[in-house]
C-alpha positions as a Markdown table, in Angstrom:
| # | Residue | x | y | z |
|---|---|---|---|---|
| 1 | Unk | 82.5 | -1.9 | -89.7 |
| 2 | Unk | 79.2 | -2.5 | -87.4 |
| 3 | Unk | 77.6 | 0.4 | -89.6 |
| 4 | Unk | 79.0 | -0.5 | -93.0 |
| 5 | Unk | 77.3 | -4.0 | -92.1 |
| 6 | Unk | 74.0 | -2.9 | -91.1 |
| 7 | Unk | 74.9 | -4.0 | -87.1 |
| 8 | Unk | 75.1 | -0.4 | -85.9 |
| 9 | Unk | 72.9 | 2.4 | -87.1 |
| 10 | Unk | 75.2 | 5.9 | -88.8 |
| 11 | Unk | 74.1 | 8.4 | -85.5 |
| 12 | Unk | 75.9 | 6.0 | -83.3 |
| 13 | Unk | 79.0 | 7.5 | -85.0 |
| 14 | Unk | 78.3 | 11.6 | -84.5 |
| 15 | Unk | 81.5 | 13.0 | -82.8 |
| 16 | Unk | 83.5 | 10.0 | -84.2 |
| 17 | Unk | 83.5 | 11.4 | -87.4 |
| 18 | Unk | 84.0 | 14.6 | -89.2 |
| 19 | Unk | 80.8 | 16.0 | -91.4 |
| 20 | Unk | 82.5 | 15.1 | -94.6 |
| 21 | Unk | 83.2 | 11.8 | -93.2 |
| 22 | Unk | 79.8 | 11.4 | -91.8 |
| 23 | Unk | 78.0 | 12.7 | -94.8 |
| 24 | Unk | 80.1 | 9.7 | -96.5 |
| 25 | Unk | 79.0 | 6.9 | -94.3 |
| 26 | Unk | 74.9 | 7.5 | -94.4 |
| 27 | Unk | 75.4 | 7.6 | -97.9 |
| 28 | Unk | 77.2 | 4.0 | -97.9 |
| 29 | Unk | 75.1 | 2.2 | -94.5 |
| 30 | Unk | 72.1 | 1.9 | -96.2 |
| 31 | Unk | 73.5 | -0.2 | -98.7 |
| 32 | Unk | 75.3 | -2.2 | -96.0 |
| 33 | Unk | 78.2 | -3.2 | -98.4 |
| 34 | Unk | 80.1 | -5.3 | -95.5 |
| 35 | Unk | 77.6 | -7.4 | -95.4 |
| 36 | Unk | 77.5 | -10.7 | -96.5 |
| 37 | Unk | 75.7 | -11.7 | -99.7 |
| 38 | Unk | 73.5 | -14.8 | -98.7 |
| 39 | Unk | 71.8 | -17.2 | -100.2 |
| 40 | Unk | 69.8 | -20.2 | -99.3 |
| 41 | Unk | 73.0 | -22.5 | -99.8 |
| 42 | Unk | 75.2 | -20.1 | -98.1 |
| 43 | Unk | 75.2 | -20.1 | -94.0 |
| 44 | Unk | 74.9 | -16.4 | -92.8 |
| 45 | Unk | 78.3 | -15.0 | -91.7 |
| 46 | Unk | 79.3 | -11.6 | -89.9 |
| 47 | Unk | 81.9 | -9.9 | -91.2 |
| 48 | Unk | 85.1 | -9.9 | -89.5 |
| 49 | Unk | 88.5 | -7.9 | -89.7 |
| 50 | Unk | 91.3 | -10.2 | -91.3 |
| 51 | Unk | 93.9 | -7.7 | -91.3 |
| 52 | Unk | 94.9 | -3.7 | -90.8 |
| 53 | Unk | 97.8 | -1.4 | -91.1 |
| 54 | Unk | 98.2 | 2.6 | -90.9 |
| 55 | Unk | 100.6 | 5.3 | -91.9 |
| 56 | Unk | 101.1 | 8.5 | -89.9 |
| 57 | Unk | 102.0 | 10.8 | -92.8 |
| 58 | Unk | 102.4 | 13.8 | -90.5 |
| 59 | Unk | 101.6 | 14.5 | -86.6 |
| 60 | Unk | 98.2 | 14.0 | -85.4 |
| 61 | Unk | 97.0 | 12.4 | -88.2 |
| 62 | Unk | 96.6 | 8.2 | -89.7 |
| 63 | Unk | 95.9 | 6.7 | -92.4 |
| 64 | Unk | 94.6 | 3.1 | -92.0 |
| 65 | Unk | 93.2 | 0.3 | -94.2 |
| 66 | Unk | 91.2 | -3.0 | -93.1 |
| 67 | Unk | 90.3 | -5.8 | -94.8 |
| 68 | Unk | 87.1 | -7.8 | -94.1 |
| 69 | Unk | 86.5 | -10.6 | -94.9 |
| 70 | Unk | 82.4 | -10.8 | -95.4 |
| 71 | Unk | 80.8 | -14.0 | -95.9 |
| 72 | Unk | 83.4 | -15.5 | -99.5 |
| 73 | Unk | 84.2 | -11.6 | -100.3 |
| 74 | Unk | 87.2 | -9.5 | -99.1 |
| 75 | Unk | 86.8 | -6.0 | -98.7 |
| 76 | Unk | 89.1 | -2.8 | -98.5 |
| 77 | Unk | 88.0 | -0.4 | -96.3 |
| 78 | Unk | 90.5 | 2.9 | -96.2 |
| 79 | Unk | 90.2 | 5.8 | -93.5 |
| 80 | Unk | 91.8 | 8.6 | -92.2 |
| 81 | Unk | 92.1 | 9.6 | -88.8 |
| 82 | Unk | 92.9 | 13.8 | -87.5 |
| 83 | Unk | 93.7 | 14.6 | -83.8 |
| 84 | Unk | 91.5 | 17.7 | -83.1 |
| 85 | Unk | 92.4 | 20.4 | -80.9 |
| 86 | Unk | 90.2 | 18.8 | -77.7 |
| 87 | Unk | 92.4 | 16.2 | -78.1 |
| 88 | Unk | 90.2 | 13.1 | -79.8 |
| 89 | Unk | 90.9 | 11.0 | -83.0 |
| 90 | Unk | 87.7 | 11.7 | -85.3 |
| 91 | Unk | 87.5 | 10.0 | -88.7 |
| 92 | Unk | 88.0 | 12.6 | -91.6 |
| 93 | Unk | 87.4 | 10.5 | -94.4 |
| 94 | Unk | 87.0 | 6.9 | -95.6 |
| 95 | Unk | 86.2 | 4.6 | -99.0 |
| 96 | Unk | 85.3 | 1.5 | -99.6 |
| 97 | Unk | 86.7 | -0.6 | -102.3 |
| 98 | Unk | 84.2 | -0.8 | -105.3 |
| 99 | Unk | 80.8 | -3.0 | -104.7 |
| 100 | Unk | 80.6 | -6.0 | -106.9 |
| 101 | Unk | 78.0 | -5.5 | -109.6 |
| 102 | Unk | 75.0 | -7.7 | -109.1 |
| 103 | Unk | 74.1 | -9.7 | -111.5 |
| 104 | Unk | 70.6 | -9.8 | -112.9 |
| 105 | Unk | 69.0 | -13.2 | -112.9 |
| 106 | Unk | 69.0 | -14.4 | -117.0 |
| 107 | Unk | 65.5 | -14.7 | -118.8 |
């Protein structure tokens, strides 16, 4: 969440995360899409995790969901989890829900 926010920069996950995984979130953190969308009548809000849930659907491996609430938007967030041989959870995959289209100011 930190890096899908913009808090945390993507190298502060290497060996949290597989390199399909990892490839996945530098591709999404520049775009911060948990971040709130401000504007000069909204206060500025961090987003925070309103609720989570998992699955094991076989040994040594989860797969979880979050949602986030970020500033008046709710956000999916799905990942999966593997146990590797040393013994550590690393992330093997995750998605985001779609990002809301902005809208272009009329002329």
């Amino acid at each position: 969440m930190l890096t899908l926010s913009g808090q945390r920069p993507v190298h502060a996950l290497l060996g949290h995360a597989l390199p399909a995984a990892y490839d996945r979130l530098a591709e999404l953190a520049p775009q911060a899409p948990l971040w709130p969308a401000l504007g000069p009548d909204r206060p500025q809000a961090v987003p925070t995790v309103r609720d989570c849930g998992l699955c094991r659907p076989r040994r040594g491996v989860i797969e979880a969901f979050a949602r986030i609430a970020a500033g008046e938007r709710l956000r999916a967030l799905a990942f999966r989890l593997e146990l590797g041989a040393d013994s550590r959870w690393r992330c093997a995959a995750l998605d985001i829900g779609p990002t809301p289209a902005v809208r272009a100011p009329a002329s």
